[in-house]
C-alpha positions in Angstrom: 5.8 -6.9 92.2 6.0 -3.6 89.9 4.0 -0.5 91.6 0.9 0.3 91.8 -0.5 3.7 91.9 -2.4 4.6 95.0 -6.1 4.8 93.4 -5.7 1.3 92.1 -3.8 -0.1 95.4 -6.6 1.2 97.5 -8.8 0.6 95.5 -12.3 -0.3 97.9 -12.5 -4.9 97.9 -16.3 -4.5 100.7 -18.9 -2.6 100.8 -17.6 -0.9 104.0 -14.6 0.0 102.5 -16.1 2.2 100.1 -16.2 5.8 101.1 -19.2 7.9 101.6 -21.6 5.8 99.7 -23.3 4.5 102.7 -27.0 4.7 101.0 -26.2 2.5 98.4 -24.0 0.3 100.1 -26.7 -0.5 102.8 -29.3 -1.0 100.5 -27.2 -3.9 97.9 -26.3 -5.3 100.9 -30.2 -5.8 102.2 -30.7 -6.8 99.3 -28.6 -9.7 99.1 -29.0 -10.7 102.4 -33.0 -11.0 101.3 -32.5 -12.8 97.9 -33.6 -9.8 95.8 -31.0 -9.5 93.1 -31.8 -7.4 90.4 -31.3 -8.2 86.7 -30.0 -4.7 86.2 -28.9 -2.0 87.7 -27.7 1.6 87.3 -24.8 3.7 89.1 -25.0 7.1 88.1 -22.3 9.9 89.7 -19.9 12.0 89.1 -16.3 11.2 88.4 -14.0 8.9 90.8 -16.8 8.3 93.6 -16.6 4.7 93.5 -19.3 3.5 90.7 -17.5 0.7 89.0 -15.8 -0.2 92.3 -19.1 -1.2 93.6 -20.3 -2.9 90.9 -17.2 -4.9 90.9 -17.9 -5.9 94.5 -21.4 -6.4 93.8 -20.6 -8.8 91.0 -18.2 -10.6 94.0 -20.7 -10.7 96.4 -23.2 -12.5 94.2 -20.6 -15.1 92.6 -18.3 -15.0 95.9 -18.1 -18.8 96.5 -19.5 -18.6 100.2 -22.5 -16.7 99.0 -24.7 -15.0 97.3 -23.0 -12.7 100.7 -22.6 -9.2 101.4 -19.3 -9.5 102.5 -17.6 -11.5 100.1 -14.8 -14.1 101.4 -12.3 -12.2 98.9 -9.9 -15.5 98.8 -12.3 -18.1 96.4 -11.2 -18.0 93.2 -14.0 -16.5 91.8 -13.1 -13.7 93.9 -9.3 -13.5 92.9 -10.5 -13.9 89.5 -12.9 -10.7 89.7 -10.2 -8.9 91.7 -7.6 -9.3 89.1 -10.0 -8.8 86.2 -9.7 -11.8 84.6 -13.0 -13.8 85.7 -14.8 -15.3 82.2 -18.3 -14.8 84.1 -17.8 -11.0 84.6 -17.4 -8.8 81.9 -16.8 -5.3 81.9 -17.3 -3.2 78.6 -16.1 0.3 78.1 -19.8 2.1 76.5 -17.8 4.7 74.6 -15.6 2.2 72.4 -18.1 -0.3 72.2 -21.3 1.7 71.3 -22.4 0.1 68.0 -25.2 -1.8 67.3 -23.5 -4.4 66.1 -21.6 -5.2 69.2 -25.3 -4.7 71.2 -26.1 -7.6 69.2 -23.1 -9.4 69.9 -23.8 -9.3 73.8 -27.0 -10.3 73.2 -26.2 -13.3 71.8 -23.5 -14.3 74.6 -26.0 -13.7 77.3 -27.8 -16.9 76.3 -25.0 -18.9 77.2 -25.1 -20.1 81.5 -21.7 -18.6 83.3 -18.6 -21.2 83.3 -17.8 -21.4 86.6 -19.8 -18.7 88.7 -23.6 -18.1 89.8 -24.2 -15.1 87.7 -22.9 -13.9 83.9 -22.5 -10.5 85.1 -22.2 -7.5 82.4 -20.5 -4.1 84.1 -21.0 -1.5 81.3 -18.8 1.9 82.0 -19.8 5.0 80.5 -23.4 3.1 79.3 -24.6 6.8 78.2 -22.1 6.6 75.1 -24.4 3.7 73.4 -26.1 4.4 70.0 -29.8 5.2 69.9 -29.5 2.2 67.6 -28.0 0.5 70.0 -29.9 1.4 73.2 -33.4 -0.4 71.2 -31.3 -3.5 70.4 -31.0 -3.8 74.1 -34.1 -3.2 74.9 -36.0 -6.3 75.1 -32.7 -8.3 76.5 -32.6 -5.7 79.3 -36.3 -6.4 79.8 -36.7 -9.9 79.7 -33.0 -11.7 80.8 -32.4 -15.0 81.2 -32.3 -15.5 84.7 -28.4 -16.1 85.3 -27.6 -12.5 83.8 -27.0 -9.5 85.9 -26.6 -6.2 84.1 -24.5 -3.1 86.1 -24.6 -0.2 84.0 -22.2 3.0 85.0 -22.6 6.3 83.8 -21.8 10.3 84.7 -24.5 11.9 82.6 -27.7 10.0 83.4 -29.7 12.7 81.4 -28.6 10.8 78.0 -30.0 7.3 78.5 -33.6 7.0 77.1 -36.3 6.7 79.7 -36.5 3.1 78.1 -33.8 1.9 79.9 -33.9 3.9 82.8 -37.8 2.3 83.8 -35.8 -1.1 83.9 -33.0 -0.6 85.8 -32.6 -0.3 90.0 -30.9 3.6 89.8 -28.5 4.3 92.4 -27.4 7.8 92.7 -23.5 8.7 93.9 -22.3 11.3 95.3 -19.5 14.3 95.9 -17.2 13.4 98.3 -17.0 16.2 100.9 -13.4 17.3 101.5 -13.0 16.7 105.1 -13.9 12.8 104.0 -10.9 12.7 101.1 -9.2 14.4 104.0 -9.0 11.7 106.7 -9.1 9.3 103.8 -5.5 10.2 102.4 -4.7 10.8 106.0 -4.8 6.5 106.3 -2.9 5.9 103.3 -0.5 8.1 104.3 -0.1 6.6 108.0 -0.5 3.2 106.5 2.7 4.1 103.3 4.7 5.1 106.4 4.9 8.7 104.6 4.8 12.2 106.4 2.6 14.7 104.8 1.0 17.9 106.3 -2.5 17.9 107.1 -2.7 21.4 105.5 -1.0 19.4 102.4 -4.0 17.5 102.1 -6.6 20.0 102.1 -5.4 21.3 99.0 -5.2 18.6 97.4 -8.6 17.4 98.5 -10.3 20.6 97.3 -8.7 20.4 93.7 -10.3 16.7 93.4 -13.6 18.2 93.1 -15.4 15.5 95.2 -13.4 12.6 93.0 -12.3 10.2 95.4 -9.9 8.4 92.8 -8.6 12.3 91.9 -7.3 12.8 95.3 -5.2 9.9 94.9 -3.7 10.5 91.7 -2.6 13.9 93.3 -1.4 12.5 96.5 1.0 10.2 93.8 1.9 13.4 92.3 2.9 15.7 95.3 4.7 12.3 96.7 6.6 12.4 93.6 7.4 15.5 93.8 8.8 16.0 96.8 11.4 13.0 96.3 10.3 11.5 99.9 11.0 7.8 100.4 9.5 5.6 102.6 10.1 6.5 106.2 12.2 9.7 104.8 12.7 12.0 107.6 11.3 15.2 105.6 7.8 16.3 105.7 5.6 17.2 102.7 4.3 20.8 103.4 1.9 22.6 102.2 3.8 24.3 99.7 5.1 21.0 98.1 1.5 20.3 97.3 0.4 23.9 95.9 3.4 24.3 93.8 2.7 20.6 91.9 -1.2 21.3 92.2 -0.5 24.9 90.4 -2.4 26.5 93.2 -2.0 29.8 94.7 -2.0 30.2 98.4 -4.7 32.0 100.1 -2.2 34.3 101.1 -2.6 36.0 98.0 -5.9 36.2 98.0 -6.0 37.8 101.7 -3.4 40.2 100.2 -6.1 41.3 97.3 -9.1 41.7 99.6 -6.5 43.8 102.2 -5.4 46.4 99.1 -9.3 46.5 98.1 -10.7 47.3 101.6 -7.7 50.1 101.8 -8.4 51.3 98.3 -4.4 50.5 97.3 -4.5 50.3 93.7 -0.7 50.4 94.0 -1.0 47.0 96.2 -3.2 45.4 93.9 -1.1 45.9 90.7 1.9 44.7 92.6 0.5 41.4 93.6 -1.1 40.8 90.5 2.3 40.8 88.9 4.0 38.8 90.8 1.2 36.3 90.5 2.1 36.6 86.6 4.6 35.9 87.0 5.0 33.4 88.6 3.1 31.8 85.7 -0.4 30.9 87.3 -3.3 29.8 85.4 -5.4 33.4 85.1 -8.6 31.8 85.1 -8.0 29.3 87.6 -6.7 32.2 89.7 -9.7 34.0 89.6 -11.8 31.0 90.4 -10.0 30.9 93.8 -11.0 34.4 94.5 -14.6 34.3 93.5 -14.2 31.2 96.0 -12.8 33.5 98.9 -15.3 36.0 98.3 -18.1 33.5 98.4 -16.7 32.6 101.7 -16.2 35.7 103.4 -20.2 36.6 102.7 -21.2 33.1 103.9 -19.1 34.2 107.4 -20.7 37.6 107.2 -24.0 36.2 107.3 -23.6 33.3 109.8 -23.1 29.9 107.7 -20.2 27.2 108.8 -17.6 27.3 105.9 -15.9 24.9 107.5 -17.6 22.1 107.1 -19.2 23.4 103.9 -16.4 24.5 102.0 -13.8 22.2 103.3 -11.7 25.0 104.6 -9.5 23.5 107.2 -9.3 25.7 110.9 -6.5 28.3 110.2 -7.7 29.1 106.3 -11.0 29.6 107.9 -9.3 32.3 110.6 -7.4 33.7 108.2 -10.4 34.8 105.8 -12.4 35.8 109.1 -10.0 38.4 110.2 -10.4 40.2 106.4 -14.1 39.9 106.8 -14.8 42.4 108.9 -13.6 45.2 106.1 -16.4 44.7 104.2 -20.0 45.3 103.9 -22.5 42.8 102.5 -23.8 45.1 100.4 -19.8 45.6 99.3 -19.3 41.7 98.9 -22.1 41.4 96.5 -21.4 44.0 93.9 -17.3 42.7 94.0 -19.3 39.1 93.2 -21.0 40.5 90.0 -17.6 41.7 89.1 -15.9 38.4 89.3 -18.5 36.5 88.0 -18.6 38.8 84.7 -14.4 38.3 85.1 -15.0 34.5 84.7 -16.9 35.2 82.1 -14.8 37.5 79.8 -11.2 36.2 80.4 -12.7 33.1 78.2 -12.7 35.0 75.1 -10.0 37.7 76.3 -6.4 37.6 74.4 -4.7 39.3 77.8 -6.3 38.0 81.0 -4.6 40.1 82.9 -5.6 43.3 81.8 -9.1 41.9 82.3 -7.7 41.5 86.0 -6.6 44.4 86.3 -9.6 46.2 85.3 -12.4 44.1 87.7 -9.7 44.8 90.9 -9.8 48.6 90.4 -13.7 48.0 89.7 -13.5 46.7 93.3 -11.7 49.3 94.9 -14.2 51.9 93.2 -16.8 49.5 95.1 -15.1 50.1 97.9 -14.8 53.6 97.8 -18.3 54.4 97.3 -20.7 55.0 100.2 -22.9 52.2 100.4 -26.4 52.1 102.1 -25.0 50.2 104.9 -22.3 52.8 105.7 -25.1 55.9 105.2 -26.7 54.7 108.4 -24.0 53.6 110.5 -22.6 56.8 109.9 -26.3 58.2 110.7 -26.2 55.8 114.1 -23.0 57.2 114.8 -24.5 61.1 114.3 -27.5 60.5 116.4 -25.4 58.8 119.3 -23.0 62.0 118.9 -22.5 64.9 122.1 -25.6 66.4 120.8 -27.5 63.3 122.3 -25.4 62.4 125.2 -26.8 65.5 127.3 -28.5 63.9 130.4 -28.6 60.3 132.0 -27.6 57.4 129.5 -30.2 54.7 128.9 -29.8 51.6 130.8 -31.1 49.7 127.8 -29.2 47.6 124.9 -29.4 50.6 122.2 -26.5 51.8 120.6 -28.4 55.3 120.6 -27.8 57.5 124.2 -31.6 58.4 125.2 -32.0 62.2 125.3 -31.6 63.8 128.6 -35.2 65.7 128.5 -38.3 64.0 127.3 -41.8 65.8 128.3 -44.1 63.1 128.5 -47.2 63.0 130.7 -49.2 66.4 131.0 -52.9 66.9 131.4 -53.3 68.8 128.4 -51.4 70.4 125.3 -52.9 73.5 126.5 -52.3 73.4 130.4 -50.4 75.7 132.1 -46.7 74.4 132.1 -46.6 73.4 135.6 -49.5 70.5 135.0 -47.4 68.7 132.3 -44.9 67.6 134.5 -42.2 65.2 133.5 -41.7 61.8 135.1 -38.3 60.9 134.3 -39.2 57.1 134.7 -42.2 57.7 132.5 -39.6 59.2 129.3 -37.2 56.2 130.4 -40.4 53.4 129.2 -41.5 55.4 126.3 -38.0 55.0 124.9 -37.9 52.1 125.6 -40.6 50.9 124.1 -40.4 53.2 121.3 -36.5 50.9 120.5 -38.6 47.6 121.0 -40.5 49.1 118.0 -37.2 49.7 115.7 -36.5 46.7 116.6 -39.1 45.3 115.3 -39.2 46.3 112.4 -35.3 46.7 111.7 -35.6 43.7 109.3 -39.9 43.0 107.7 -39.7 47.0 107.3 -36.1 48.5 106.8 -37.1 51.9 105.0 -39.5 52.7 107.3 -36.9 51.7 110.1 -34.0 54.0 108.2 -36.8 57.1 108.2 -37.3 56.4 111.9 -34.4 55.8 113.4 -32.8 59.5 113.6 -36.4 60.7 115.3 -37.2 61.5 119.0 -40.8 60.5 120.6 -42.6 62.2 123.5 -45.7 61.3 124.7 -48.3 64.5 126.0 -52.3 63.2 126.7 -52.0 59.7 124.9 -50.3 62.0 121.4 -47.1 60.4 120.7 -45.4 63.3 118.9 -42.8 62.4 116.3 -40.3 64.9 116.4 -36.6 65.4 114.3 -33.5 67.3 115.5 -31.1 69.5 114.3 -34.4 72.0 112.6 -35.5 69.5 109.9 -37.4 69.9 107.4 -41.0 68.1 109.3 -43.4 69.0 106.3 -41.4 66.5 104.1 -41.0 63.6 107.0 -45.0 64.3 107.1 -45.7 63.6 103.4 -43.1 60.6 103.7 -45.0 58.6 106.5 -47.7 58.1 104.7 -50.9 57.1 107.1 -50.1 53.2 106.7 -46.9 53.8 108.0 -48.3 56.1 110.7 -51.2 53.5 111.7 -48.5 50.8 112.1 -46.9 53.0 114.6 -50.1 53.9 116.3 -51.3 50.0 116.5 -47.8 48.7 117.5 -47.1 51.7 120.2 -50.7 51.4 121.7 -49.8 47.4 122.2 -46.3 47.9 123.9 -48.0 50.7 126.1 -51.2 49.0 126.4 -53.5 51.9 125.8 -54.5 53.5 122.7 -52.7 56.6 121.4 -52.7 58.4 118.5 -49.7 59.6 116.2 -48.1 63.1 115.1 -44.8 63.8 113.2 -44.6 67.7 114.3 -41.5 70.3 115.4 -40.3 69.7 119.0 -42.4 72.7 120.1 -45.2 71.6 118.6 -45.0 68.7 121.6 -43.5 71.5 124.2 -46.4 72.7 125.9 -49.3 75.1 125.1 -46.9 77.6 123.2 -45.9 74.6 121.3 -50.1 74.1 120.5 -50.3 77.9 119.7 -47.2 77.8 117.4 -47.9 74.8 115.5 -52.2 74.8 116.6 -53.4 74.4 113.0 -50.2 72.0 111.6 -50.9 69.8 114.6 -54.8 69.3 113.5 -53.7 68.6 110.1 -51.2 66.1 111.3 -53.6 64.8 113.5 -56.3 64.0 110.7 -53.1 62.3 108.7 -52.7 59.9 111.7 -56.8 59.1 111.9 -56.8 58.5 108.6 -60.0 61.6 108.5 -59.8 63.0 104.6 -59.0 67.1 104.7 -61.6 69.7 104.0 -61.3 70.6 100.7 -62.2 73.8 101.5 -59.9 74.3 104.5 -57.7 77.5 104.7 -54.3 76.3 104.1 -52.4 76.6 107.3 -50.0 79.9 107.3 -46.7 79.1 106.5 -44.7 80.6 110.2 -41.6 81.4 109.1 -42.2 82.6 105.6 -39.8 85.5 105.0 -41.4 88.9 103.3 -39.4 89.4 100.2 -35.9 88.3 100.6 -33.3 89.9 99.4 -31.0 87.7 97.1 -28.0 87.9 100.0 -31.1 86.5 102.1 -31.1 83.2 99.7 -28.1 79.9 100.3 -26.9 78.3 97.7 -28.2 74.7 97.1 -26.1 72.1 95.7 -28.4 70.0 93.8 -26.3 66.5 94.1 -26.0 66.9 97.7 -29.6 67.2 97.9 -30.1 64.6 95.3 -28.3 61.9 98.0 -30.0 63.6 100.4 -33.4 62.4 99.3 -32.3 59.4 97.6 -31.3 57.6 101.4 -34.5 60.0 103.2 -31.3 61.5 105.3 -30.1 64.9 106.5 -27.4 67.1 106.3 -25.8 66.6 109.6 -22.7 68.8 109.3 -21.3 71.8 106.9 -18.2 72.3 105.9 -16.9 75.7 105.8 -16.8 75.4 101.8 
């Protein structure tokens, strides 16, 4: 017997046999086992799924000689005969050659005629979306109105072309994508069963470049065997390389090697593995597909999501991009993801795709280089959890951030002597804690409010909680920031974790210090106070004195500013934590 290729060899002869089309398999199968056969029906898909397949098994179990069955006998005749092709009561008609009007007209004269030797004159039309307009309204009222021994089975990939006409008289089954790990074990039973040895990282490949398409795989899986000159029982095993090198693929080596140069900022790197990728002659665009894949992965990892089972990644790819992911922010991985997907987009139209590749990599590493939002506040975490914080006992708590050593928190009045606003070193310890169960809170629903927050210190004096920042900045502008919304979140959500009602002040640390801290800041404290009770200012209030207002200053007195750092500054609401010496 001369060879058959793979897809035609295993090519599905039951309803079980077919792979991953369990909904509609089920349902023809009820449905012959009931007696409802429908005059027509329609198998829409993409590619290689398995649409004509089960038509040709549907047209077996209704003409099978032990049935109408679901599980044809396979052995009748009529069976053979469909097998094989060659049955005079099933006809299969390729749509895109035979689209004409004229041969609609044809058919419908042929369907008058009973079937010669089997139940049903069954008509399996492949591509049926390639018909005429013309030729769709000639078979119109045949598909409406049949004679009862005709069964239409109508395939198609592009279900969007056939006129609702036909559509509201057909049974429409919908097929679809194969997942990867399914072509997977799939070729993993031909493979056992041909007595071959392949890789199972072999496969994977392979089944990612079918693209869902069942009958795909198998044309690959011919290829790769070809290629690697293995007979039957041969002692050698396919590898994984066997299979990239006929597929055209590049490993994901390569594109682990990329991401490493970009998270190092290695221009150098880059270049060098982009020309020996040129050389060896791979498909630019195809190339770059395969990244923007990798980079879609790494985010999906970053943020949770199983790739494995949703990208068909098999367990070592899957490690392999894990242990790059953590060089990367999200907010890094979606700005390199614009850049690819405007790289797939030029290198159509581009006469040198590798200077467009070029080009977006070092667009990357510029990424890369730049401070991103993300980095801003670990580096601000890291500041406020620095030596400056860490004077005192630690916080037993889950923060990151070391609880300050001295906290004044319950005293009897702002202006009591010092000795009645003692401090209760469990008391600060709650307060704290409670004031990170709000950051917590609100770390996600409100995350510029939890960025202007975070680098702050609380204390608590006569039900005030007294918003304070270190290192002498600049409170008048953190008090026009937190605007009294903000400040009545704080107040409401505070008075709930400590179960009594407080009020809210952003003010200087001595403003919260004790009764010089009232006297220093007496008249800045009201006004803060009225911000956080929401109480409207007298217009015709004396303007509070401004303390540390210096009497003409000599120009020496005056530091220079530079207007970009301050321009970062209050573009991320941050401070200047350290100066360099220039």
């Amino acid at each position: 017997m001369s060879y058959q290729v793979t897809a035609r060899k295993w090519r599905p002869q039951t309803f079980d046999e077919v792979v991953f089309q369990d909904h509609v398999s089920k349902t023809l199968k009820n449905s012959i086992e009931k007696g409802r056969i429908s005059h027509a029906y329609l198998f829409s898909g993409p590619r290689g799924v398995g649409k004509t397949t089960m038509a040709r098994i549907l047209a077996k179990s209704i003409n099978c000689e032990t049935g109408p069955t679901p599980t044809p006998c396979g052995e009748c005749n009529n069976c053979r005969e469909i097998r094989n092709t060659t049955s005079f009561d099933v006809i299969e008609i390729d749509g895109a050659s035979n689209n004409s009007v004229e041969d609609v007209r044809e058919l419908r004269e042929n369907v008058n005629f009973a079937p010669i030797k089997s139940r049903y004159k069954v008509y399996i039309i492949d591509e049926v979306h390639m018909l005429s307009p013309s030729a769709f309204n000639a078979l119109l009222k045949t598909l409406e109105e049949p004679p009862p021994h005709i069964v239409f089975i109508f395939a198609t990939t592009e279900i969007h072309k056939i006129p609702d006409t036909i559509l509201s008289r057909c049974q429409k089954y919908f097929f679809k994508k194969i997942p990867v790990d399914t072509i997977v074990g799939h070729l993993n039973t031909i493979v056992r069963h041909e007595g071959l040895r392949i890789s199972e990282k072999a496969l994977y490949p392979i089944a990612r470049a079918a693209e869902g398409s069942m009958r795909d795989a198998q044309s690959l899986l011919d290829q790769v065997i070809s290629f690697s000159d293995q007979g039957r029982g041969g002692d050698s095993e396919i590898g994984e390389e066997d299979a990239l090198s006929i597929l055209g693929i590049v490993p994901l080596e390569s594109y682990i090697t990329l991401l490493g140069a970009i998270s190092d900022a290695d221009a150098s790197a880059l270049m060098q593995e982009v020309h020996r990728v040129t050389t060896l002659g791979v498909d630019i665009p195809r190339y770059v597909n395969g990244f923007v894949d990798v980079l879609r992965t790494i985010r999906l990892l970053r943020n949770g999501v199983a790739v494995h089972e949703l990208l068909g990644l098999s367990r070592d790819e899957t490690g392999m991009i894990r242990d790059i992911t953590g060089g990367f922010y999200d907010e890094e991985l979606s700005m390199m993801f614009r850049i690819a997907g405007e790289l797939q987009s030029e290198i159509r139209y581009s006469s040198n795709e590798r200077i467009n590749l070029e080009m977006s990599l070092l667009d990357m590493v510029a990424v890369k280089k730049a401070p991103t939002l993300a980095s801003i506040i670990d580096r601000l975490d890291d500041a406020a959890g620095g030596p400056g914080a860490q004077s005192g006992n630690e916080s037993a708590g889950s923060s990151n951030r070391p609880e300050p050593a001295a906290r004044p928190v319950e005293g009897k009045k702002a202006g009591a002597p010092a000795g009645a606003a003692r401090v209760d070193a469990s008391a600060a310890k709650e307060i704290y804690r409670r004031w990170e169960d709000f950051l917590s809170s609100i770390r996600e629903s409100k995350q510029y409010l939890h960025c202007i927050l975070q680098p702050s210190a609380v204390r608590l004096v006569d039900d005030i909680l007294y918003i304070s920042y270190p290192g002498g900045a600049d409170h008048t502008y953190y008090s026009r920031i937190l605007e009294s919304r903000n400040l009545d979140l704080i107040k409401r959500e505070m008075s709930a974790l400590l179960g009594r009602s407080i009020r809210v002040m952003v003010a200087p640390e001595a403003a919260a210090a004790g009764p010089s801290g009232e006297k220093k800041g007496g008249q800045n404290a009201a006004r803060a106070e009225k911000i956080s009770e929401n109480v409207p200012e007298d217009p015709g209030a004396i303007p509070p004195p401004e303390e540390e207002m210096v009497k003409n200053p000599g120009a020496s007195e005056f530091k220079p500013v530079n207007t970009t750092v301050e321009k970062i500054k209050n573009a991320f609401h941050g401070q200047i934590i350290e100066k360099g010496d220039g």
